[in-house]
C-alpha positions in Angstrom: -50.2 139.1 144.7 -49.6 138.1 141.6 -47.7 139.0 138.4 -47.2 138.4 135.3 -43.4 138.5 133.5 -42.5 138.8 130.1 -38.6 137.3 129.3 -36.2 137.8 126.3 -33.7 136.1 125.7 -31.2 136.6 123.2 -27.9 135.0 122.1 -24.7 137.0 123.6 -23.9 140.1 120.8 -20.1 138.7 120.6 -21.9 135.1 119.5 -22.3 133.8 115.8 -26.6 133.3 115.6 -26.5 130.6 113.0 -30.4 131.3 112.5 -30.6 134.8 112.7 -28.2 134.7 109.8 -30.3 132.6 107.8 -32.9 134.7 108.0 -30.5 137.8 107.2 -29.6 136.1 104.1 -33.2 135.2 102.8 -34.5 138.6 103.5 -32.6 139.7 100.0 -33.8 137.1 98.3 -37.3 138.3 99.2 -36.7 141.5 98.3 -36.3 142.9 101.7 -32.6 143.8 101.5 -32.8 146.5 103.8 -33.4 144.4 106.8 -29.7 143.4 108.2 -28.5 141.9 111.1 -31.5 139.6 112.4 -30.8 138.2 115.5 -33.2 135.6 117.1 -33.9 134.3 120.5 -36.7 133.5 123.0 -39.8 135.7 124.6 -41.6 133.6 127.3 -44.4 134.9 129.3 -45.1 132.7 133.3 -46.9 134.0 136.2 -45.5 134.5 139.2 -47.1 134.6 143.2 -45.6 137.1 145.5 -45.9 139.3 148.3 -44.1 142.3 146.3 -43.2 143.1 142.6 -39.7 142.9 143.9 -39.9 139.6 145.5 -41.7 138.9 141.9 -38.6 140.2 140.2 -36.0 138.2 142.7 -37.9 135.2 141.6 -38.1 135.8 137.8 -34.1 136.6 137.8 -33.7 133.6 139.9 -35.7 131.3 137.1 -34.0 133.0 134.1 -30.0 132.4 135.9 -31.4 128.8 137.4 -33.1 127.0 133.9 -34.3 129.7 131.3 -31.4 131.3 130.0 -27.9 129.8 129.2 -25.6 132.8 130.9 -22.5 131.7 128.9 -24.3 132.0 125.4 -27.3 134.4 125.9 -28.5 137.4 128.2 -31.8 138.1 129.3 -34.1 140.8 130.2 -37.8 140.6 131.5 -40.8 143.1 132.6 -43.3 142.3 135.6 -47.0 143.7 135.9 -49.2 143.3 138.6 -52.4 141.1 137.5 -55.4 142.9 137.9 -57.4 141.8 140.7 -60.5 140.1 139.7 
């Protein structure tokens, strides 16, 4: 079978995001003052072959601990669906 996963990754809450604080500060200055707190990160989309959506899900957590995410800065979260069959 195969799946599809959707991954975001973010910097850890306790860190300092350098850019998503740049942003912060510009939104004022475009007259958006009421957005705060703009935190950025990383959405990445793969597809994945397996025999179950939670083999899919063991492999997908296994990519994002392995090479996608840095655990000691960010944390990640990711969605699988099930490709339609053609």
């Amino acid at each position: 079978m195969e799946f599809t996963a959707a991954i975001d990754i973010m910097p850890l809450d306790a860190l300092l995001d350098p850019q998503g604080k740049a942003v912060t500060s510009s939104m004022s200055n475009l007259g958006l003052s009421e957005i705060t707190n703009v935190r950025i990160g990383k959405h990445i989309t793969l597809k994945v072959t397996a025999a179950s959506k939670a083999e899919a899900e063991q492999k997908v957590d296994e990519a994002c601990k392995k090479l996608l995410a840095n655990q000691i800065m960010e944390k990640y979260s990711f969605t699988i669906e099930a490709l339609a069959e053609a």
